[in-house]
C-alpha positions as CSV (number, residue, x, y, z in Angstrom):
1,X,45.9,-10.8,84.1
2,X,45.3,-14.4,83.1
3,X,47.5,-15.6,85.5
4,X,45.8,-14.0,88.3
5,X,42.6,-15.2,87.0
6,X,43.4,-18.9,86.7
7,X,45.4,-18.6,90.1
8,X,42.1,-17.4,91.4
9,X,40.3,-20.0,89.9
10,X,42.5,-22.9,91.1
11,X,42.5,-21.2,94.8
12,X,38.6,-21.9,94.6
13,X,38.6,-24.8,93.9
14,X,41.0,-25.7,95.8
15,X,39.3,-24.7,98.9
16,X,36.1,-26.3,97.7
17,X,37.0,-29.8,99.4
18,X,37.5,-27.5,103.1
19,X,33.7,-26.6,102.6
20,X,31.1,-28.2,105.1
21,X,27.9,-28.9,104.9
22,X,26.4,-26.4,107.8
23,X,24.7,-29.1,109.8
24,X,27.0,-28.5,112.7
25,X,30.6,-27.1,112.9
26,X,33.0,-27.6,115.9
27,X,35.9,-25.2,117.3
28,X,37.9,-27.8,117.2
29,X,41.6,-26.5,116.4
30,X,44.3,-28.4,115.5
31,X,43.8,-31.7,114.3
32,X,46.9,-33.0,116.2
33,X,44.7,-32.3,119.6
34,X,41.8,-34.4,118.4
35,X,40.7,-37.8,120.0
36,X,41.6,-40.5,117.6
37,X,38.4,-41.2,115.6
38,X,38.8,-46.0,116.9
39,X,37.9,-44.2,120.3
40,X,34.6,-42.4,118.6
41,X,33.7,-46.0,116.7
42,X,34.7,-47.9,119.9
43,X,32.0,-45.9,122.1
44,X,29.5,-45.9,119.6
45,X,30.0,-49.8,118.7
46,X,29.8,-50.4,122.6
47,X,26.6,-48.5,122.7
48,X,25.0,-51.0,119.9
49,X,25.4,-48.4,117.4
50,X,27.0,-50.1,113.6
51,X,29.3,-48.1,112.4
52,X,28.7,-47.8,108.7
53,X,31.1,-44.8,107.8
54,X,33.3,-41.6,110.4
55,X,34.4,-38.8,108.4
56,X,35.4,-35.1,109.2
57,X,32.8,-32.2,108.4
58,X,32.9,-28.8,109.5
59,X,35.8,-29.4,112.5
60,X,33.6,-32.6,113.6
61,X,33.5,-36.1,113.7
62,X,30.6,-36.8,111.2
63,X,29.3,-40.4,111.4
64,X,27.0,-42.4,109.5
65,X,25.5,-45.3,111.6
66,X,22.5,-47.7,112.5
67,X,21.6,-47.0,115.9
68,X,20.9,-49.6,118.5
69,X,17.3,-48.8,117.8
70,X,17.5,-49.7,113.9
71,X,17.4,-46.1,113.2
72,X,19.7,-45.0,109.8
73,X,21.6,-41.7,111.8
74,X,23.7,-38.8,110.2
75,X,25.3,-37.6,113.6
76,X,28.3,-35.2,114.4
77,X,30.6,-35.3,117.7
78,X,33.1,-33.0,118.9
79,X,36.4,-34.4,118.3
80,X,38.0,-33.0,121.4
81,X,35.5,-34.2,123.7
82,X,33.4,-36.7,121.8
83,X,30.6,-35.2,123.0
84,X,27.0,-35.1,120.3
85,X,26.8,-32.0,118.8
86,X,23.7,-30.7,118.0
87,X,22.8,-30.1,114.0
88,X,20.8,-27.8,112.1
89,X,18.0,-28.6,110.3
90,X,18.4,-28.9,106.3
């Protein structure tokens, strides 16, 4: 019975890291399909965005950024299309 417990346990927390925030998710699939994330900088940077950090949240692209505007931005992109996806309010 231990066993199971602590297998349960570890199985928790091992999915923890998987969890995403719920500001947007994308239907993205396989990561192999994706667009490489230097295209999603590259388009933003050209766009006068800076580029402070891209990571992967809920199947998107999840970027951290100063927009060409001054404006500190939290925004997500479809990593198929690179297209904005839109966010839900915290």
């Amino acid at each position: 019975m231990r066993l199971f417990l602590a297998a349960a346990v570890l199985a928790a927390f091992a999915a923890a890291p998987a969890l995403a925030t719920g500001l947007a998710t994308c239907d993205s699939g396989p990561q192999e399909k994706w667009q490489p994330q230097e295209k999603l900088q590259k388009m933003l940077t050209d766009r006068g965005w800076q580029i402070r950090r891209i990571k992967i949240d809920g199947g998107c692209y999840e970027v951290y950024a100063i927009t060409e505007k001054g404006e500190r931005v939290e925004a997500y992109f479809h990593p198929l299309t690179l297209a904005p996806v839109p966010t839900n309010k915290r």
